[in-house]
C-alpha positions, 0 to 999 in steps of 0.5 A: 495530499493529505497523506497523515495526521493533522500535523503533517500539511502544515510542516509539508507547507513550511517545507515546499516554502522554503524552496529558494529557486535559482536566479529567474525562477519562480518560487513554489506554491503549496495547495492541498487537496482533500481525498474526497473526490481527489481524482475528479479533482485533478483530472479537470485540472490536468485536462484543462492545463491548469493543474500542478507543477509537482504532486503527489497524488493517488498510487496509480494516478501517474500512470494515469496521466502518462497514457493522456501524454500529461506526465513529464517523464521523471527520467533526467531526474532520477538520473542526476540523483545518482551523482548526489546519493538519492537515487542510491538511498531508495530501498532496493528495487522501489524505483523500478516499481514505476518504471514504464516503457516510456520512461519513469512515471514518477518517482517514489515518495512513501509507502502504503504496506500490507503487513500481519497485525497481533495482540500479544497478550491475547495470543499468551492467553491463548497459549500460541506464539506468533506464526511463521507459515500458513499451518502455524497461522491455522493453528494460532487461528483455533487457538484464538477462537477457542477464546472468543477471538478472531483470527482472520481480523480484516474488513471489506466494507464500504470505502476499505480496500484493505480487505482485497488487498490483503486477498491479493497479498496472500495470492502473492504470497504462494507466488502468484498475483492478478496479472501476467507478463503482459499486463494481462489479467491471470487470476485463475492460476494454482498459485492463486485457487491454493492461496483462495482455498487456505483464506476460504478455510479460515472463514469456513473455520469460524476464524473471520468475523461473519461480519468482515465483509461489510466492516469499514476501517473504523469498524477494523479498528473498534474490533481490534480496540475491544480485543475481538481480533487477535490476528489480522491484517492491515496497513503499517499505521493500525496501532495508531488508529487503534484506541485504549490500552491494546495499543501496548500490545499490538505488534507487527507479525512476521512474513508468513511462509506458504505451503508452497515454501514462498513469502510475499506481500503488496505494497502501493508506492505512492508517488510524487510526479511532474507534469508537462505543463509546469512554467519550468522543468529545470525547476520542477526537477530542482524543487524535488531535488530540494524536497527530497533533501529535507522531507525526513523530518516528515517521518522524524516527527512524526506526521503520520505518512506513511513508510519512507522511501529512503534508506537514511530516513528509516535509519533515524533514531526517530524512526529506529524508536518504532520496532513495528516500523523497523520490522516492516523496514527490515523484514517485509519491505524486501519481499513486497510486491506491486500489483503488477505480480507475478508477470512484472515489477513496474505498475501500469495504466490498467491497475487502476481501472481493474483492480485498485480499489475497483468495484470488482475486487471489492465484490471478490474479497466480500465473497470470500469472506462471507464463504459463499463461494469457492476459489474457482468460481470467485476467481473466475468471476474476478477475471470476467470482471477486470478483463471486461474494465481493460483498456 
């Protein structure tokens, strides 16, 4: 997939091509496959056993394929990576985010955040500094707005998801989450209507632009690049998508404590996973074993993927020169929770037909950003909705 900028397929390549197989085994191939109509893709492949060895893929897209009994559980693997020391440079606790009761669904490969974004010129001018909790936020919030500039900058248009990931991030942040111990939707919870109340103020306190419900993620940017957005709330890669000189001043935020006392955030583990028909497993597992030896230089050159997933690579000097990336690394990623929140840790097949970039949530985030309902009503309809798409 093609998980960064234009430098990053072509090094991906010359990396899988280097793979020397064991005696008798066949080498790896490398096929890159657009994110337009990327499921559709695989899933005539796969349910016609003429898809890949080895992929990476959609976040939720292994889970997928485990419930039509296609994935090649990545237990064996994982466990002979406690002997050579990868299993142990996985961030704490990332492993399990793709556990089932089958076994492993995949095995993590980078990591798509949700973090808190800042123009710090922007905020000196409006005489605040950098928020710490949900009241601290208010109040940076109608600083910013006494200036002309946006608070509450995010956007949940046509092809951006960011906006509901971000409305689940804060439900999560006062500790709650869209599903229960069950894998069961539980939307309308305290934790969650609190949470719901706090972003409805924020849009209701002029904070949001009117606009962010129909923002694609070039709009997002184009607001952040003509200093109308102060604060707001993205993926790890904004400053780099941003143009112009505010890029110099954009900085990542720190974990905001809710009312309640609690921090947390979503991330989406993206993945890489094996699968059944495969002329080899040995050498399915030996291939990633390889890959994941020498995939650093990915991050170290920086190729635009997303977080790594490994502990040595965060602490490469290549990685260490970027201190948005190593706050994220150190601050965030330890408070970071799946979508399976609160009831689990580990994703399952349900996520993504309910809530992963589903025409619910998107009619969910738009509602709470045009203010024209309450958190009761608009969770309600949320839980309405998504238990309808369970399967």
């Amino acid at each position: 997939m093609p998980w960064g900028g234009t430098a990053f397929n072509p090094l991906d390549e010359q990396i899988t091509k280097a793979y020397v197989p064991a005696s008798g085994l066949g080498a790896a191939t490398y096929q890159e496959v657009q994110w337009a109509n990327f499921t559709q893709t695989f899933s005539s492949a796969v349910a016609s056993n003429t898809g890949p060895a080895v992929s990476s893929g959609g976040g939720t897209q292994a889970f997928q394929f485990a419930q039509q009994g296609k994935i090649a559980y990545a237990d064996n693997l994982l466990s002979s990576w406690k002997s050579n020391g990868i299993y142990d440079d996985f961030f704490d606790g990332l492993v399990d985010t793709l556990k089932t009761p089958d076994g492993y669904a995949a095995v993590p490969y980078n990591l798509d955040v949700r973090v808190s974004w800042y123009n710090k010129a922007l905020l000196d001018e409006a005489g605040v500094q950098p928020p710490t909790d949900w009241n601290s936020y208010h109040s940076v919030c109608a600083a910013l707005k006494k200036n002309g500039v946006y608070g509450f900058g995010l956007g949940s248009g046509a092809g951006n998801f960011t906006g509901s990931h971000i409305l689940a991030a804060f439900m999560i942040n006062n500790g709650g989450g869209l599903f229960d111990e069950n894998q069961k939707p539980a939307c309308n919870t305290p934790e969650n209507v609190e949470a719901m109340e706090f972003v409805l103020d924020l849009v209701k306190s002029g904070f949001s632009d009117p606009a962010a419900a129909t923002y694609t993620s070039a709009n997002v940017q184009a607001q952040w690049a003509a200093k109308t957005f102060g604060f707001g709330w993205d993926g790890a890669g904004l400053a780099a998508s941003v143009t112009g000189d505010v890029v110099k001043d954009m900085v990542v935020g720190d974990p905001l404590k809710s009312n309640s006392g609690k921090t947390g955030g979503l991330y989406l583990p993206n993945n890489i996973m094996m699968y059944k028909n495969t002329p080899n497993q040995a050498n399915s597992e030996a291939f990633l074993t390889y890959y994941y030896q020498n995939m650093k230089q990915l991050w170290t050159k920086n190729t635009g993927i997303g977080l790594p997933p490994l502990k040595s690579i965060a602490a490469t000097p290549e990685f260490q020169a970027d201190s948005n990336n190593v706050k994220i690394v150190k601050e965030w990623q330890p408070i970071f929770k799946t979508w399976a929140a609160p009831g689990g840790t580990g994703l399952f097949y349900n996520i993504a037909n309910t809530v992963d970039g589903t025409a619910p949530m998107t009619t969910f985030a738009q509602s709470i950003l045009l203010g024209n309902t309450t958190a009761t009503d608009a969770l309600n309809t949320l839980q309405s909705s998504i238990t309808g798409l369970m399967k």
